[in-house]
C-alpha positions in Angstrom: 85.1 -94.7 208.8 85.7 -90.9 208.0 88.4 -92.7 204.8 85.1 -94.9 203.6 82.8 -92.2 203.2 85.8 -89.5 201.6 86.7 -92.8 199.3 82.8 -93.5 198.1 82.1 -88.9 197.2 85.4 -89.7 195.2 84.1 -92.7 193.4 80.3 -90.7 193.3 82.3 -87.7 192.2 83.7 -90.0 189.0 80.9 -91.5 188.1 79.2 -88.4 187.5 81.7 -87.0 185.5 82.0 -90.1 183.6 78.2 -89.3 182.9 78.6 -85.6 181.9 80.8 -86.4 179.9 78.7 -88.7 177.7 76.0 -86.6 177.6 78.0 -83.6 176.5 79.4 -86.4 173.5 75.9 -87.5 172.6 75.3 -83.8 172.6 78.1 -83.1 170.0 77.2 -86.2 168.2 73.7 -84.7 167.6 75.3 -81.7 166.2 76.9 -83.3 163.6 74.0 -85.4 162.5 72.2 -82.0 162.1 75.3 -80.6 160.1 75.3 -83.9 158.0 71.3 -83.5 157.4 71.9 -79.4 156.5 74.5 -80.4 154.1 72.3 -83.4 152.7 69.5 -80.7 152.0 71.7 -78.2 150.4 73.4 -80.8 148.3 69.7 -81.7 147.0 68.6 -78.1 146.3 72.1 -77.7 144.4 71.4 -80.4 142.4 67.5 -79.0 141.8 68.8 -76.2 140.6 71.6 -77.9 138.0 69.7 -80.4 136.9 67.7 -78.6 133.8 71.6 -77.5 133.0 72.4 -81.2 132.7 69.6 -81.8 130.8 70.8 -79.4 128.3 74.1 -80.3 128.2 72.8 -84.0 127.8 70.6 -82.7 124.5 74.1 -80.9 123.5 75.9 -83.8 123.6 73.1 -86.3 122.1 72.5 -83.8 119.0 69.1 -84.2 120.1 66.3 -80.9 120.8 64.7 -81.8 124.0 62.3 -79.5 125.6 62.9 -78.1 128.8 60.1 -76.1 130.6 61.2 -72.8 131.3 59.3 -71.9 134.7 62.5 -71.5 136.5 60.4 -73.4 139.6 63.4 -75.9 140.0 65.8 -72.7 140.6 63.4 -71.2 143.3 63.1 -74.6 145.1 66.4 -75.5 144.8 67.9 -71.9 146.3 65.3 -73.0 149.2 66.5 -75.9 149.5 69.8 -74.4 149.8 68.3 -71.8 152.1 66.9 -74.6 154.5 69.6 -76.7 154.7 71.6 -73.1 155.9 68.8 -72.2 158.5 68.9 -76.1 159.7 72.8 -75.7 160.3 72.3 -72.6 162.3 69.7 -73.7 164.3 71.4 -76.7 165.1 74.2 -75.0 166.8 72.0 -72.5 168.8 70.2 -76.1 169.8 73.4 -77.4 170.5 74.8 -74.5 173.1 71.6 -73.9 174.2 71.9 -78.0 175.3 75.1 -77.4 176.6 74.3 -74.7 178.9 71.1 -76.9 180.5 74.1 -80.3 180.6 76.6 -77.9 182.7 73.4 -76.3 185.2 71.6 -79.6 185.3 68.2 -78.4 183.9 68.3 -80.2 180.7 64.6 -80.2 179.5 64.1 -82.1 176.4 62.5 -80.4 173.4 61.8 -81.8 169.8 61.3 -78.1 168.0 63.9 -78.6 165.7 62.7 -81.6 164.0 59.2 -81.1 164.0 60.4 -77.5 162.3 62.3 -79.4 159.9 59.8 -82.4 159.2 57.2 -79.5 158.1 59.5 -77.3 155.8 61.2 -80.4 153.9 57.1 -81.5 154.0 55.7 -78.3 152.4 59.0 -78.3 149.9 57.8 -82.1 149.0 54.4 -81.2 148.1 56.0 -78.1 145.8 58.2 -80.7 144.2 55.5 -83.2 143.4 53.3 -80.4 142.5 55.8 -78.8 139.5 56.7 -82.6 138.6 53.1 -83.7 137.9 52.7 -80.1 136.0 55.5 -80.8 134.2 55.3 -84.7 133.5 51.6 -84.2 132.5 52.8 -81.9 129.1 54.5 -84.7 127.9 
């Protein structure tokens, strides 16, 4: 009898490490779709801030004078677009530890800060960008 229960806290004990340790990989797994949405966001604001350097370099290589407003409002949004997609990164990791430590004490309490942060900065940056495009496509 005293074998049956030791054998069952054994196959208990298993199981629930089997189950920490997919919650510590979903965990990590997270992580990484918050480092691949930081770079996503940087990659855009670096190409924000390029792109009225293509366009020139297009003009240059077309012989052709093509305007280009010079505002500078597609450097400032892509740097903070750069500068989001940096503060996303970090946050994610301090979200990801700060996981970690509720997985290992077993007082995981879900919170959706993070993305609701996120939602509302690429949001705001949105409007700015469909603000300076209707500006700018309106001159034309």
């Amino acid at each position: 009898m005293e074998d049956l229960k030791n054998e069952n806290k054994s196959l208990v004990n298993e199981i629930i490490k089997q189950q920490n340790a997919r919650e510590h990989l979903a965990n990590e797994r997270t992580l990484l779709a918050w480092i691949r949405t930081s770079i996503g966001i940087m990659a855009f604001g670096f190409v924000v801030v390029k792109f009225s350097l293509f366009i020139k370099q297009l003009s240059f290589l077309l012989q052709k004078d093509i305007v280009i407003p010079q505002h500078g409002y597609s450097s400032v949004i892509g740097i903070a677009l750069v500068a989001v997609g940096a503060i996303v990164l970090l946050l994610a990791f301090i979200k990801y530890k700060q996981t970690e430590r509720q997985l290992n004490s077993d007082s995981f309490k879900s919170s959706s800060t993070l993305a609701l942060s996120l939602t509302i900065i690429i949001l705001l940056i949105s409007v700015l960008l469909i603000l300076y495009l209707i500006e700018n496509t309106s001159r034309y």
